[in-house]
N, CA, C and O atoms as a GROMACS GRO file, in nm:
protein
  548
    1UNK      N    1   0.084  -0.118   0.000
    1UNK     CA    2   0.000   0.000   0.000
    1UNK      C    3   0.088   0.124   0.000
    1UNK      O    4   0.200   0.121   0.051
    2UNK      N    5   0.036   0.238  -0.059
    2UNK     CA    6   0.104   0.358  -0.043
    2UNK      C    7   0.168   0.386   0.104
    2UNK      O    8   0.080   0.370   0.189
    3UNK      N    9   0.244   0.408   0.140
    3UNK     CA   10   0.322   0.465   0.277
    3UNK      C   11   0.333   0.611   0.316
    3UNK      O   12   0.377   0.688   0.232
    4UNK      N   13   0.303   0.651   0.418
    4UNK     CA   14   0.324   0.808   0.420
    4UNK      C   15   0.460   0.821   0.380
    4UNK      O   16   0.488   0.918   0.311
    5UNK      N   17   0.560   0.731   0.415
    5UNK     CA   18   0.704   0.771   0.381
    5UNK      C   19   0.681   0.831   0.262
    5UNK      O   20   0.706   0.950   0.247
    6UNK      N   21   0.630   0.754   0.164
    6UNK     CA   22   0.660   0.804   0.010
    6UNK      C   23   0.565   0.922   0.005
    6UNK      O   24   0.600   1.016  -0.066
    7UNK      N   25   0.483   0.929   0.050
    7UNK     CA   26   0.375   1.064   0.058
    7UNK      C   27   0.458   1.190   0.075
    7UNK      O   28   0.453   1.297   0.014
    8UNK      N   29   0.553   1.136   0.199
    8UNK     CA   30   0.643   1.300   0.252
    8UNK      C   31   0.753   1.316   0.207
    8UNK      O   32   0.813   1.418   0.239
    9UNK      N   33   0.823   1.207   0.106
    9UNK     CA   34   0.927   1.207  -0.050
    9UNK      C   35   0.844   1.303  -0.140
    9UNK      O   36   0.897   1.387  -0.212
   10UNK      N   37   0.718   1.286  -0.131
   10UNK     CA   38   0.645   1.350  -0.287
   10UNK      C   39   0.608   1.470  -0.254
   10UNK      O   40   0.549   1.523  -0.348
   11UNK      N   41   0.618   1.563  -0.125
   11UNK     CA   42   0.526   1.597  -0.075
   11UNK      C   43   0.481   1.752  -0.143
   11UNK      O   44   0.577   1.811  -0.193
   12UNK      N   45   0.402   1.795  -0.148
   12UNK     CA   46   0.364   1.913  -0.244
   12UNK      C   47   0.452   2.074  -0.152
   12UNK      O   48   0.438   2.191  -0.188
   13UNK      N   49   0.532   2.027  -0.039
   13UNK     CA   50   0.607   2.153   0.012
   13UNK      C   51   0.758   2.222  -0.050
   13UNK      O   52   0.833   2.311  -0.008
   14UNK      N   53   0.759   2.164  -0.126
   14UNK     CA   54   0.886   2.197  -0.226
   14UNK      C   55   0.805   2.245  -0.357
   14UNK      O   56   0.885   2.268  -0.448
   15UNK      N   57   0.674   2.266  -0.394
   15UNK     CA   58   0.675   2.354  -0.480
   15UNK      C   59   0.590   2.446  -0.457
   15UNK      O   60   0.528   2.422  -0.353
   16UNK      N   61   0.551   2.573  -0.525
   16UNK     CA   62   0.479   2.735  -0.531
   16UNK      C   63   0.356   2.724  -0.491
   16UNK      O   64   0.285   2.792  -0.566
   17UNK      N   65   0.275   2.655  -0.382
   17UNK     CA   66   0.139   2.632  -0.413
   17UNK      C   67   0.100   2.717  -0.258
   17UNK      O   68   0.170   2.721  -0.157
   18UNK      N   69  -0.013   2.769  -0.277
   18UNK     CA   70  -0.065   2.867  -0.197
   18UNK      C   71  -0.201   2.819  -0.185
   18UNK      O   72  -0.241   2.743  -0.274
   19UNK      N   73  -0.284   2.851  -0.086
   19UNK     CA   74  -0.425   2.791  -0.059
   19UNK      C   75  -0.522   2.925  -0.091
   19UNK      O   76  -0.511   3.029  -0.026
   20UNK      N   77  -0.603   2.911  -0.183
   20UNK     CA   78  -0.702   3.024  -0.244
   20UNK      C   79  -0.826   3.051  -0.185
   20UNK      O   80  -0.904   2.966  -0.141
   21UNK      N   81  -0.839   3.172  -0.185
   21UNK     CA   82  -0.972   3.207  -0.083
   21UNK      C   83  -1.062   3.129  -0.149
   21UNK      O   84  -1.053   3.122  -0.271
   22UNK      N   85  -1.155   3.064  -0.086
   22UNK     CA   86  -1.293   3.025  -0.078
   22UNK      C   87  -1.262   2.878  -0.165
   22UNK      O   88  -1.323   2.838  -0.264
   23UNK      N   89  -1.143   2.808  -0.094
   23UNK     CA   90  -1.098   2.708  -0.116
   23UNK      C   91  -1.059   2.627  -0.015
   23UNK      O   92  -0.996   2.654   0.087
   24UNK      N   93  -1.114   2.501  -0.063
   24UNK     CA   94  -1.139   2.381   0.097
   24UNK      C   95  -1.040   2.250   0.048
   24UNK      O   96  -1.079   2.150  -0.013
   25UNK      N   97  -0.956   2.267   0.075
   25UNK     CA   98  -0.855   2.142   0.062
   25UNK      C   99  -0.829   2.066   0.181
   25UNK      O  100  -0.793   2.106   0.292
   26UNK      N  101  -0.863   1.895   0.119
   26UNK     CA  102  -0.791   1.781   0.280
   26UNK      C  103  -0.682   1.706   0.190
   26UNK      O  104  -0.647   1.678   0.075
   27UNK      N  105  -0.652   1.693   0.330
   27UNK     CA  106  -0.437   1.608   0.315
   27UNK      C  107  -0.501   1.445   0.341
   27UNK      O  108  -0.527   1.419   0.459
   28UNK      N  109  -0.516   1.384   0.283
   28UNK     CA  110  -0.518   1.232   0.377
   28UNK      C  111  -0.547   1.128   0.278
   28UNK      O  112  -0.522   1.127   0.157
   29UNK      N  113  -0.618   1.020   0.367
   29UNK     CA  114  -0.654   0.927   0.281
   29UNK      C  115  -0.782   0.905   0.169
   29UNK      O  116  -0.892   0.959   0.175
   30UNK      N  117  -0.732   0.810   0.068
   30UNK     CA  118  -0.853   0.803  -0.005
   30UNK      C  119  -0.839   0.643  -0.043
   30UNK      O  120  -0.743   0.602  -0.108
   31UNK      N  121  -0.937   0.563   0.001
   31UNK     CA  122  -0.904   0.420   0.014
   31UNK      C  123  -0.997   0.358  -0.101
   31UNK      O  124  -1.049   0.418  -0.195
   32UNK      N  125  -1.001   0.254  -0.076
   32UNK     CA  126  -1.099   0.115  -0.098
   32UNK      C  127  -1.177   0.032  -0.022
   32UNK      O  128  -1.159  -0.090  -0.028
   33UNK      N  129  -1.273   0.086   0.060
   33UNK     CA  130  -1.344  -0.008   0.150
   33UNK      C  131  -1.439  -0.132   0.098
   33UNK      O  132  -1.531  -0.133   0.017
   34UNK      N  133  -1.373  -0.246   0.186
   34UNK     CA  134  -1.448  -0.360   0.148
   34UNK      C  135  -1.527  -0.402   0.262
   34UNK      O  136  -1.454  -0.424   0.359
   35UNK      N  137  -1.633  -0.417   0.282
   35UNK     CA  138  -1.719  -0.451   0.392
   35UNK      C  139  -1.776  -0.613   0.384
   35UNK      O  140  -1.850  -0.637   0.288
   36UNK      N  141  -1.756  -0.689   0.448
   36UNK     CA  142  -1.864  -0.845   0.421
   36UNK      C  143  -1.972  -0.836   0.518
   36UNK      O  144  -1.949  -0.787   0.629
   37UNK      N  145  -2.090  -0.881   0.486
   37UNK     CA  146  -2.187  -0.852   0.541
   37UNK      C  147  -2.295  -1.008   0.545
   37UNK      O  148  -2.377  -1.043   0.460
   38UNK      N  149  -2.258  -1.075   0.670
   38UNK     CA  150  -2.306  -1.250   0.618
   38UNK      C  151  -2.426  -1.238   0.686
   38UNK      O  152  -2.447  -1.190   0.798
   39UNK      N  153  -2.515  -1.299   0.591
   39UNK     CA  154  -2.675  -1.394   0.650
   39UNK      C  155  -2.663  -1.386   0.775
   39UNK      O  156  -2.704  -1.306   0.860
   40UNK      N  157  -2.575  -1.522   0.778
   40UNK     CA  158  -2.565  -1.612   0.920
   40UNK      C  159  -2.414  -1.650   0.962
   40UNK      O  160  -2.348  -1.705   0.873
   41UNK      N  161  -2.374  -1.636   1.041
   41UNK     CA  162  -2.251  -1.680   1.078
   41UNK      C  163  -2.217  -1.813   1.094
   41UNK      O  164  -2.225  -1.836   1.215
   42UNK      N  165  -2.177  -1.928   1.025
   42UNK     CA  166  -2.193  -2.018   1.016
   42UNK      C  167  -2.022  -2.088   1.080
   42UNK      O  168  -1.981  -2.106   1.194
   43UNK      N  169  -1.934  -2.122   0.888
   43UNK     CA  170  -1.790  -2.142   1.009
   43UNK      C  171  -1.686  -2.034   0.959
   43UNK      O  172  -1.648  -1.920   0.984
   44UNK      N  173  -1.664  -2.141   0.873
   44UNK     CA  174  -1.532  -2.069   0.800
   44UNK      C  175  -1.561  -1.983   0.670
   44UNK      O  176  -1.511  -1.873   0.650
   45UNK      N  177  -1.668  -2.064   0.564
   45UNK     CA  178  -1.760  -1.968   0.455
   45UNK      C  179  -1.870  -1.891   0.478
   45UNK      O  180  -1.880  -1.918   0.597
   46UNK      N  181  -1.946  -1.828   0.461
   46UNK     CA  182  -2.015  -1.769   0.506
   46UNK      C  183  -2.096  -1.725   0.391
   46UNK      O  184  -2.032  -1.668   0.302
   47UNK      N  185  -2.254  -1.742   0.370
   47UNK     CA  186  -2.313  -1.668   0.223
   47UNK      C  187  -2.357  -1.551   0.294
   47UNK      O  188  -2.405  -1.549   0.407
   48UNK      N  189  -2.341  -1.470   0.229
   48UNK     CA  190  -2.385  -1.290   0.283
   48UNK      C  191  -2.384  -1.230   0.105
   48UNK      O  192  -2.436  -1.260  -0.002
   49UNK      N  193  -2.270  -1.108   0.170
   49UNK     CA  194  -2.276  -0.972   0.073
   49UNK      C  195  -2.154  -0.884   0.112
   49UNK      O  196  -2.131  -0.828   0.218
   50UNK      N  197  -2.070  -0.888  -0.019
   50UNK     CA  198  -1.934  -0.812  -0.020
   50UNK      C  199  -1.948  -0.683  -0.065
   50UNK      O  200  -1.971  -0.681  -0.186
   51UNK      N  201  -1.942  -0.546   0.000
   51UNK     CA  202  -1.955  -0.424  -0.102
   51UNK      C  203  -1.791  -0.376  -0.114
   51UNK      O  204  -1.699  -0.413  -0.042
   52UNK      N  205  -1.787  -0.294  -0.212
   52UNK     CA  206  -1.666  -0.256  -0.236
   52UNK      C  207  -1.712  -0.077  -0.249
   52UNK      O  208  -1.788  -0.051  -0.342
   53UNK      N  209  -1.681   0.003  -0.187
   53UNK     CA  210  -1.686   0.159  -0.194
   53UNK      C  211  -1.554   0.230  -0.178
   53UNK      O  212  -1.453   0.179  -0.128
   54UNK      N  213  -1.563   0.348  -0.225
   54UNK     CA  214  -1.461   0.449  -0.240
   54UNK      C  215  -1.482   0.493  -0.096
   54UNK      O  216  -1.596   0.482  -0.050
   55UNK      N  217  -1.354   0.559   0.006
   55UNK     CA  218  -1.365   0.602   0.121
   55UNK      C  219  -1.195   0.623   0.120
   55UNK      O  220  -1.120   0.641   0.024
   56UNK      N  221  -1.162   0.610   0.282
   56UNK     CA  222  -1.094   0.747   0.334
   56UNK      C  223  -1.105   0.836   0.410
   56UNK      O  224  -1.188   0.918   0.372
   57UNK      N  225  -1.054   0.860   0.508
   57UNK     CA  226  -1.124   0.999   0.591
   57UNK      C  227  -1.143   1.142   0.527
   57UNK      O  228  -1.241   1.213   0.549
   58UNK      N  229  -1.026   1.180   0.436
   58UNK     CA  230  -1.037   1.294   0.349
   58UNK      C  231  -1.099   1.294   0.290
   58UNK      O  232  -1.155   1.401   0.269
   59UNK      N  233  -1.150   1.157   0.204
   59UNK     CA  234  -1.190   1.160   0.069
   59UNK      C  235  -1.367   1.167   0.084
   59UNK      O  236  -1.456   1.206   0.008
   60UNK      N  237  -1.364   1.087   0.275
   60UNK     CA  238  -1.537   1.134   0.259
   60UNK      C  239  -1.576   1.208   0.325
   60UNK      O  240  -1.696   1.224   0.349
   61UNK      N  241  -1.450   1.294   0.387
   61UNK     CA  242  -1.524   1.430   0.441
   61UNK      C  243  -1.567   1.551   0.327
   61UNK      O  244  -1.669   1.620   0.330
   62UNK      N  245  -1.470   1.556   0.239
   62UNK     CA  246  -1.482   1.613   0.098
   62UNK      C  247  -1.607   1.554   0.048
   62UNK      O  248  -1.703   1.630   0.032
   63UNK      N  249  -1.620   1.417   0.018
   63UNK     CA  250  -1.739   1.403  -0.012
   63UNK      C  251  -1.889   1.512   0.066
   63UNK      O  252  -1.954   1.602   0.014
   64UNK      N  253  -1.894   1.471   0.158
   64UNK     CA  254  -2.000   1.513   0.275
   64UNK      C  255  -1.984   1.663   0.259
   64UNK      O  256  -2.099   1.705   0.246
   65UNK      N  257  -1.901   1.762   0.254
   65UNK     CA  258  -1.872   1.892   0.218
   65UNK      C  259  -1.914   1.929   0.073
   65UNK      O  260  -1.948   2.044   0.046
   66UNK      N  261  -1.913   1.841  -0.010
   66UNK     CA  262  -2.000   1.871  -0.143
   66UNK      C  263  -2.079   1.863  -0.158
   66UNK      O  264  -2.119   1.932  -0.252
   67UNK      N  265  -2.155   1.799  -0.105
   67UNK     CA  266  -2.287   1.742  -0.101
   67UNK      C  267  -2.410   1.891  -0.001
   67UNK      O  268  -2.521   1.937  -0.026
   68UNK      N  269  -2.295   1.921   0.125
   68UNK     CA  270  -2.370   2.072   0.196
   68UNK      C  271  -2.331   2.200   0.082
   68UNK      O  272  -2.396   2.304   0.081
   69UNK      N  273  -2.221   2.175  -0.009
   69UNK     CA  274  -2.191   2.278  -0.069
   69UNK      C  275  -2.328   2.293  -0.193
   69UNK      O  276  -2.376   2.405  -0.212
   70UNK      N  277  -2.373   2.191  -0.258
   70UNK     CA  278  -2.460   2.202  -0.306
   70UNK      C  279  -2.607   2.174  -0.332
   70UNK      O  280  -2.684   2.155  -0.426
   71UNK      N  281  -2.606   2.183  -0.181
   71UNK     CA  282  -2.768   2.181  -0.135
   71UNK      C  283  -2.803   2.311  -0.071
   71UNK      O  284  -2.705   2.379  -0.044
   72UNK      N  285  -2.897   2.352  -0.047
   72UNK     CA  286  -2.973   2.520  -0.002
   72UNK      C  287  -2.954   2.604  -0.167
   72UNK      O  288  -2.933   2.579  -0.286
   73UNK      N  289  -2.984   2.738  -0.054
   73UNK     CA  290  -2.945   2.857  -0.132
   73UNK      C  291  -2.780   2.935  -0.164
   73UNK      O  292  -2.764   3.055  -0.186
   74UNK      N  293  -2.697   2.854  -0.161
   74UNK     CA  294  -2.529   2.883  -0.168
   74UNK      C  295  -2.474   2.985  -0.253
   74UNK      O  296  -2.398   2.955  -0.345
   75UNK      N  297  -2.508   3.103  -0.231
   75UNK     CA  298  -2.436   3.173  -0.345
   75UNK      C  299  -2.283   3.170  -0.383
   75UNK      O  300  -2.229   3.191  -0.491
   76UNK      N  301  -2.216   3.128  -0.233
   76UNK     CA  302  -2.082   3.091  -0.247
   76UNK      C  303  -2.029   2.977  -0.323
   76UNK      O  304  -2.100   2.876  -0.327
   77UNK      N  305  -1.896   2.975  -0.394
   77UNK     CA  306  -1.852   2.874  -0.455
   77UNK      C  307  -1.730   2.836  -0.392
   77UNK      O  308  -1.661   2.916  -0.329
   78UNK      N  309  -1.707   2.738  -0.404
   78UNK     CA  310  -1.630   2.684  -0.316
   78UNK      C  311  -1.518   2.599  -0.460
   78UNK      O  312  -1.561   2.530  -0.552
   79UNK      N  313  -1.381   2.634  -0.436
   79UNK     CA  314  -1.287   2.515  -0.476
   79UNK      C  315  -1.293   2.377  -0.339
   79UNK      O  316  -1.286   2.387  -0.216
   80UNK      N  317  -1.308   2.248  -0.438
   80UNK     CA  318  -1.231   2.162  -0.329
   80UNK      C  319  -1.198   2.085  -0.401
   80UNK      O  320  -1.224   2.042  -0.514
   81UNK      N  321  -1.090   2.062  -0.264
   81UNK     CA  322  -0.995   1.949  -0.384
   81UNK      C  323  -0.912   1.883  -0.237
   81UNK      O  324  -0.892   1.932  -0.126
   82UNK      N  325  -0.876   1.755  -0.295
   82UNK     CA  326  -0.797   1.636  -0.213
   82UNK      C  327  -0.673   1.653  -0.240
   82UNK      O  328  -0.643   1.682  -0.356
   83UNK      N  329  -0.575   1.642  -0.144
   83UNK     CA  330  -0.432   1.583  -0.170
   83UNK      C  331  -0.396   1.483  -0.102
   83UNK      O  332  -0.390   1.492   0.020
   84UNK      N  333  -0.365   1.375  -0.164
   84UNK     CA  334  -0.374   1.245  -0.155
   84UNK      C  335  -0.280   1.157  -0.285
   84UNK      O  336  -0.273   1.169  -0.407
   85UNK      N  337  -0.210   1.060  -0.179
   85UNK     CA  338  -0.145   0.978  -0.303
   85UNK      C  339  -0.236   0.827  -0.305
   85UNK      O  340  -0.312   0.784  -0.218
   86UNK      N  341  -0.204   0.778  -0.416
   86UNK     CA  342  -0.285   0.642  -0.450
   86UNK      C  343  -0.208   0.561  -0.496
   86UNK      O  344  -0.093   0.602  -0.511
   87UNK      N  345  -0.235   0.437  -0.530
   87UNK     CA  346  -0.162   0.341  -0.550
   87UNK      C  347  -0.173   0.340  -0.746
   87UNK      O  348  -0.277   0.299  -0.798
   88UNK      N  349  -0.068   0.384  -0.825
   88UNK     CA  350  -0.090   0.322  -0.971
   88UNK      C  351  -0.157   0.221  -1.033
   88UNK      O  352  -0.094   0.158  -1.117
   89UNK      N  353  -0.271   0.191  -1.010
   89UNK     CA  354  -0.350   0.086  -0.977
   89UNK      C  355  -0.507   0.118  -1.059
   89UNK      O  356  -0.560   0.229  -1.065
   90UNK      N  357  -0.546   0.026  -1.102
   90UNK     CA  358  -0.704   0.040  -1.154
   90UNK      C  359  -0.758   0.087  -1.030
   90UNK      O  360  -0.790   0.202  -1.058
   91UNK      N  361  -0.789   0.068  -0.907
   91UNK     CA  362  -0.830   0.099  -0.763
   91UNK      C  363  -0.803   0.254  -0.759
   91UNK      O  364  -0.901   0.322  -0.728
   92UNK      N  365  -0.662   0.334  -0.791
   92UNK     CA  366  -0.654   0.468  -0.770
   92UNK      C  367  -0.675   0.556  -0.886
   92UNK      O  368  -0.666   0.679  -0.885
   93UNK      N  369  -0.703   0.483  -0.987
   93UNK     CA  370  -0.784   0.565  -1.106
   93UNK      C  371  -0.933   0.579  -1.043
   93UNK      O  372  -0.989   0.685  -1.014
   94UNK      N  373  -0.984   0.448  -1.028
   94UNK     CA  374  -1.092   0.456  -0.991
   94UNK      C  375  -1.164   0.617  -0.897
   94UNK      O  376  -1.238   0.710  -0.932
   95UNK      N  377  -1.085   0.578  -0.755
   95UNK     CA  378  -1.126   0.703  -0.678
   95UNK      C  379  -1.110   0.841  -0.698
   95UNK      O  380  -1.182   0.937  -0.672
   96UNK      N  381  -0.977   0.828  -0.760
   96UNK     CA  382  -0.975   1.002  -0.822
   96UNK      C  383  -1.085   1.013  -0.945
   96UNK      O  384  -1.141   1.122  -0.955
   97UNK      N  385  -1.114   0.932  -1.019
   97UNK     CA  386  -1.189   0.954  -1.106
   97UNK      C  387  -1.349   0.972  -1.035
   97UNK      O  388  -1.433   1.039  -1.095
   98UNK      N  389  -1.376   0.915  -0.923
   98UNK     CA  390  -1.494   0.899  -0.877
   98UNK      C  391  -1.527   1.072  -0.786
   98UNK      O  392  -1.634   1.124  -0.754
   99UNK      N  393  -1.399   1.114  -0.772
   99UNK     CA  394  -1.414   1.250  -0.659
   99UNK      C  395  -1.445   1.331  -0.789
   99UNK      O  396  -1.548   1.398  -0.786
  100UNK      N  397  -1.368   1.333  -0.904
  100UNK     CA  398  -1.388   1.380  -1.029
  100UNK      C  399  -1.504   1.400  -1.029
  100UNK      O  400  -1.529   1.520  -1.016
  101UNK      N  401  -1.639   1.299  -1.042
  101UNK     CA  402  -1.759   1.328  -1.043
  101UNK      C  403  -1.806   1.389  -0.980
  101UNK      O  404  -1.874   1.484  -1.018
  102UNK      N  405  -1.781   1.345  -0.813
  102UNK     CA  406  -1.852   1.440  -0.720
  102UNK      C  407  -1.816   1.596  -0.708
  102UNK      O  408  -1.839   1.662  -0.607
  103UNK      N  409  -1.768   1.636  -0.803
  103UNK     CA  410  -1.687   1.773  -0.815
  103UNK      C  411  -1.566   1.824  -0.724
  103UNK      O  412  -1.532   1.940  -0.701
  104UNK      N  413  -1.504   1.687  -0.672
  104UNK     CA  414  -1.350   1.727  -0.607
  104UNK      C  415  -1.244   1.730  -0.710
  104UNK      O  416  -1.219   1.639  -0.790
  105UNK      N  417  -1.207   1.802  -0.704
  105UNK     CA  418  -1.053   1.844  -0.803
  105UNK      C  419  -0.981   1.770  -0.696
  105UNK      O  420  -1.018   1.750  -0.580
  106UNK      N  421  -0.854   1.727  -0.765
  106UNK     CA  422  -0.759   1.606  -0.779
  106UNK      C  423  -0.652   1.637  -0.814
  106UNK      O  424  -0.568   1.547  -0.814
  107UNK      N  425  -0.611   1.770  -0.857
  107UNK     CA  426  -0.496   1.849  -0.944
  107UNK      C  427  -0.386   1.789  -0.858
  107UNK      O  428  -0.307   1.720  -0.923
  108UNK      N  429  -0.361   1.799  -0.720
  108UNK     CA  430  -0.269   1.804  -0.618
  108UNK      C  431  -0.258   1.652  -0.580
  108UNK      O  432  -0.170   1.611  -0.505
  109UNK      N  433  -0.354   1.569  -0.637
  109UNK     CA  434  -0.324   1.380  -0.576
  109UNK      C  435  -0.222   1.332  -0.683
  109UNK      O  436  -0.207   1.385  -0.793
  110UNK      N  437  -0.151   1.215  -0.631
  110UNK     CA  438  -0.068   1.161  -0.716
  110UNK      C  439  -0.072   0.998  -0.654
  110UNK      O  440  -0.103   0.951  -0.544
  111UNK      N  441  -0.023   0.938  -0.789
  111UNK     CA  442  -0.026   0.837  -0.853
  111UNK      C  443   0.171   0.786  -0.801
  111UNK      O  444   0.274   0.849  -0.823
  112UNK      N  445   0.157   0.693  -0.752
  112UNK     CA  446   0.303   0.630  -0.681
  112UNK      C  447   0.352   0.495  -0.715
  112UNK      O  448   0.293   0.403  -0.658
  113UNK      N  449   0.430   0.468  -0.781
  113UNK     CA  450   0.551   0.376  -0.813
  113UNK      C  451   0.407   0.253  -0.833
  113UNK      O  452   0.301   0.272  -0.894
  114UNK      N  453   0.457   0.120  -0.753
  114UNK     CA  454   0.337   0.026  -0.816
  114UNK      C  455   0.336  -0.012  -0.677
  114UNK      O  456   0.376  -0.126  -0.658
  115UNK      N  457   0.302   0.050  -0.581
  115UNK     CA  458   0.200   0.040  -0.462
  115UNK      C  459   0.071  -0.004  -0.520
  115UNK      O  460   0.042   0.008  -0.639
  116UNK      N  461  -0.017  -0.065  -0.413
  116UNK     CA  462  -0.142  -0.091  -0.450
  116UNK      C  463  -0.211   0.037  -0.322
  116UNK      O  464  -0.182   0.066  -0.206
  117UNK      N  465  -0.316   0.085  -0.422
  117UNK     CA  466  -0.406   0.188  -0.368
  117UNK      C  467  -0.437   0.104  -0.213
  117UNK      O  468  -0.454  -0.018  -0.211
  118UNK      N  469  -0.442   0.194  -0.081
  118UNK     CA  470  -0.481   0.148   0.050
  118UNK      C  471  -0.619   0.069   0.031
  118UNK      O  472  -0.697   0.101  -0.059
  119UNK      N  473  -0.646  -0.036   0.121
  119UNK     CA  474  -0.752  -0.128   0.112
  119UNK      C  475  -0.810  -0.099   0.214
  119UNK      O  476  -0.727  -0.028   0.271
  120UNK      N  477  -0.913  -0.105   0.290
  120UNK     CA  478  -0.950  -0.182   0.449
  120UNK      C  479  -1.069  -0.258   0.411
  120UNK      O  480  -1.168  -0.229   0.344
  121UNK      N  481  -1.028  -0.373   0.477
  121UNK     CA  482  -1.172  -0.474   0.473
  121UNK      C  483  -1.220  -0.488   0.581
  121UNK      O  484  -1.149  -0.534   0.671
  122UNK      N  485  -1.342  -0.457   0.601
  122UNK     CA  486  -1.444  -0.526   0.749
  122UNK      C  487  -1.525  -0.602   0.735
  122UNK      O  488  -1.619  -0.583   0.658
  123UNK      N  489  -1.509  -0.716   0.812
  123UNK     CA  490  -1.600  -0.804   0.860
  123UNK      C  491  -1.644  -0.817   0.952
  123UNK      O  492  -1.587  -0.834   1.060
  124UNK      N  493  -1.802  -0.810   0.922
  124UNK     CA  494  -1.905  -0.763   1.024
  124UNK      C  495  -1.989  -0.915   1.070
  124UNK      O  496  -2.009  -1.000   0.984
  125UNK      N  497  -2.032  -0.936   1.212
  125UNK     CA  498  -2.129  -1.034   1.212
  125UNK      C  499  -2.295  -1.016   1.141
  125UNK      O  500  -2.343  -0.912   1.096
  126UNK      N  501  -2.361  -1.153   1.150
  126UNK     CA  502  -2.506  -1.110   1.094
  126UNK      C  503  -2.599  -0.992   1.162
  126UNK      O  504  -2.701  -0.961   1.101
  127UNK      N  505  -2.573  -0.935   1.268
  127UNK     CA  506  -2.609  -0.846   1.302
  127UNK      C  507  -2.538  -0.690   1.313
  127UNK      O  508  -2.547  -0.612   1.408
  128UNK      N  509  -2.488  -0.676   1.228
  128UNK     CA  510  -2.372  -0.582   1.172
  128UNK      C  511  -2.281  -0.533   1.295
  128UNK      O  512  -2.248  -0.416   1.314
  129UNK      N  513  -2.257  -0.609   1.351
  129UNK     CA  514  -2.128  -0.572   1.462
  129UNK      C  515  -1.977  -0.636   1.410
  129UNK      O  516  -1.938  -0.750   1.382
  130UNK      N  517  -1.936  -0.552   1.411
  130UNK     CA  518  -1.731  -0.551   1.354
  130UNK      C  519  -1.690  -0.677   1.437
  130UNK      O  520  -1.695  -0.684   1.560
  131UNK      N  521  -1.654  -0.762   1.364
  131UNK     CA  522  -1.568  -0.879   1.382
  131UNK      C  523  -1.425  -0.890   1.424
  131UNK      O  524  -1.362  -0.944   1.515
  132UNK      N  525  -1.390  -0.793   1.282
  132UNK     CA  526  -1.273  -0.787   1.262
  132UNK      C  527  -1.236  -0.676   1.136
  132UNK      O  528  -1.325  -0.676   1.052
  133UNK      N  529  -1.135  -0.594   1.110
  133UNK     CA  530  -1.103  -0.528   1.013
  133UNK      C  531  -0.958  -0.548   0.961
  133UNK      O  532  -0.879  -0.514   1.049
  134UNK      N  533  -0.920  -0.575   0.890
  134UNK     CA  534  -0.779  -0.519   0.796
  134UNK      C  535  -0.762  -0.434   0.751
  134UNK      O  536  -0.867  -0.399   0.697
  135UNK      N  537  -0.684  -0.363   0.734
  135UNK     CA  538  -0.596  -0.232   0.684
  135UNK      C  539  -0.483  -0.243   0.588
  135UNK      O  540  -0.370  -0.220   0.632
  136UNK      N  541  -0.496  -0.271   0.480
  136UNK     CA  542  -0.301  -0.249   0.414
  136UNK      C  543  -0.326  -0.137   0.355
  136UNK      O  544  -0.416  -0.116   0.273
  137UNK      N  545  -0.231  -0.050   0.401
  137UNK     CA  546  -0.218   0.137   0.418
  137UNK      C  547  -0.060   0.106   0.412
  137UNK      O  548   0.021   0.199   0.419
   0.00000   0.00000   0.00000
C-alpha cells in the first residue's frame, strides 16, 4: 500500500502552491473499502454480501462537504480538492476519477511507483457488529 514515507518524498512543500480564498482542501486518505456482510454466521464460509466503496477519511469528508456545498441557497462557490497519493492501480484511477464526479478536483493527488491503492476490509457479524477489520495502508 502507499506509505506516508513516500507521501512525505512526494510531498507538495517543495513547490509554489498557496491555498485560495474560498478554497477547501484535505491532506489524507482516499481508500478502498471492502465490507462483508453475512446472512448467518456459520464457520469458515459464510453466504452474505461483499460491497466494495470508495472512502478514506479525506476523501469522505470532501465528499460530505459537497454534497452541503450544493444543497440550499449557496451563493458561495467553493474550490475543493484532495491531496492524496494512490496506488498506480485500476483501484486509484478509480477514486480520483470517482471525486472527479462528485466535483472534487484532484490536481494536487498523485499516482506512486506500483503500490497498490490502501484497502480496508471489514468483517461484520449477521447483526452488523465488527468482527474484525484489515488495513493495508
Amino acid at each position: 500500500a502507499v506509505s506516508q514515507h513516500k507521501l512525505e518524498q512526494n510531498s507538495l512543500s517543495s513547490r509554489n502552491t498557496e491555498c485560495k480564498k474560498g478554497a477547501i482542501y484535505a491532506f489524507g486518505g482516499a481508500t478502498i473499502d471492502v465490507s462483508a456482510f453475512p446472512v448467518k454466521l456459520l464457520h469458515t464460509s459464510n453466504p452474505g454480501t461483499v460491497i466494495r466503496t470508495y472512502g478514506g477519511v479525506a476523501r469522505n469528508i470532501l465528499h460530505a462537504v459537497t454534497l452541503l456545498a450544493n444543497s440550499g441557497d449557496s451563493e458561495k462557490s467553493y474550490k475543493i480538492s484532495l491531496v492524496t497519493a494512490v496506488g498506480n492501480d485500476s483501484d486509484g484511477e478509480g477514486v480520483l476519477q470517482d471525486c472527479q464526479r462528485l466535483g472534487i478536483d484532484t490536481t494536487y493527488s498523485r499516482f506512486l511507483g506500483s503500490d497498490a491503492t490502501a484497502t480496508c476490509i471489514v468483517s461484520l457479524d449477521e447483526k452488523r457488529n465488527l468482527v474484525t477489520s484489515v488495513a493495508d495502508m
